[in-house]
C-alpha positions as CSV (number, residue, x, y, z in Angstrom):
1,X,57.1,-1.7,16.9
2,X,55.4,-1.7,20.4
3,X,56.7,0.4,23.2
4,X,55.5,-0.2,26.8
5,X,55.6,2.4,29.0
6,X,59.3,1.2,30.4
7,X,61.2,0.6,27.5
8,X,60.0,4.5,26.5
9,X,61.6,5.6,30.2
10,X,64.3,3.1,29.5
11,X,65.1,5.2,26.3
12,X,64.8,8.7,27.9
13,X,67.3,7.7,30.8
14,X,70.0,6.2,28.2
15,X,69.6,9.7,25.9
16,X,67.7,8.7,23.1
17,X,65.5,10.3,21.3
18,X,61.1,9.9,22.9
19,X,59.2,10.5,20.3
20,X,55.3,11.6,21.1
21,X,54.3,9.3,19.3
22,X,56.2,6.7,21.2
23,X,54.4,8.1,24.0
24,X,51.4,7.9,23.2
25,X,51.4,4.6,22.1
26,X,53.1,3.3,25.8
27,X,49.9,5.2,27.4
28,X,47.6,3.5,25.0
29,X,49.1,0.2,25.6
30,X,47.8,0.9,29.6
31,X,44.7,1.7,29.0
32,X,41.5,-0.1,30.6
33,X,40.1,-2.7,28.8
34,X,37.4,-5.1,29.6
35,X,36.8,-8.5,27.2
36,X,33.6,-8.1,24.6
37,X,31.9,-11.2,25.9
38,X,30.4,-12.1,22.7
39,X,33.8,-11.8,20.1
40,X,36.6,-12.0,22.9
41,X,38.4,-9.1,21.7
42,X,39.5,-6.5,24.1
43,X,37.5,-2.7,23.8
44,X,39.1,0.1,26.0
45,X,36.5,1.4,28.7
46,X,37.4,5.4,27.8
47,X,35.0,6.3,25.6
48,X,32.9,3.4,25.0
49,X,29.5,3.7,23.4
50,X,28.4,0.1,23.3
51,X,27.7,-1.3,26.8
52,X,24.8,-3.3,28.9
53,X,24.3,-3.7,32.2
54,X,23.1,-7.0,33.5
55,X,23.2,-8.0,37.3
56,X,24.6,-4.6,38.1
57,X,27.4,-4.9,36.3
58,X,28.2,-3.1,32.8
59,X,29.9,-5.1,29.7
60,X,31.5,-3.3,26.8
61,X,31.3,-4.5,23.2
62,X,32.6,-3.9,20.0
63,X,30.2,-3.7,17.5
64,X,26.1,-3.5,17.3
65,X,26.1,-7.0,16.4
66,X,27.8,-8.2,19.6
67,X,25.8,-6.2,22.3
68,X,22.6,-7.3,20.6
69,X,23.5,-11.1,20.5
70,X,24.4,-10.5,24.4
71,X,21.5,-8.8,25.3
72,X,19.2,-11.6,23.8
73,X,20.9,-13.9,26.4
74,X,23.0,-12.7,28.3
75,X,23.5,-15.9,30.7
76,X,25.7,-17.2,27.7
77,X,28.3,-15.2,28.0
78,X,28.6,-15.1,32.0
79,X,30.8,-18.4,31.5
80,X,34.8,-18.7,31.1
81,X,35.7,-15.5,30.8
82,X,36.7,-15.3,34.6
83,X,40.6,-14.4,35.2
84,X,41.5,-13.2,31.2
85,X,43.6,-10.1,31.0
86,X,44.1,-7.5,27.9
């Protein structure tokens, strides 16, 4: 079961029990996360070890696979990903 971060302070203010874990998984859920360009699936920005920077601006993936198709051509992947949100 998901928890977002109100439904966790929701509980707290009505007296039930918060677990950590329930807490940890509402902070998760807020998390940054930029699009993988290549796959479409949404990596979170803390921690990432797979990223390239092209025009200034750096792009997380998820695998090897999918930062090495992007950096072979990059100018692929610059279109229709405008406006999507994890």
């Amino acid at each position: 079961m998901q928890l977002g971060s109100a439904t966790v302070g929701r509980r707290a203010r009505q007296g039930s029990p918060v677990t950590s874990a329930m807490r940890k998984e509402a902070g998760t859920m807020t998390a940054k996360k930029e699009m993988d360009r290549v796959c479409g699936m949404w990596v979170e920005i803390l921690g990432a070890q797979l990223t390239s920077i092209y025009k200034g601006e750096r792009y997380y993936f998820c695998s090897q696979g999918c930062k090495e198709q992007f950096d072979r051509d990059p100018e692929r992947f610059q279109v229709r990903f405008e406006g999507r949100h994890p």
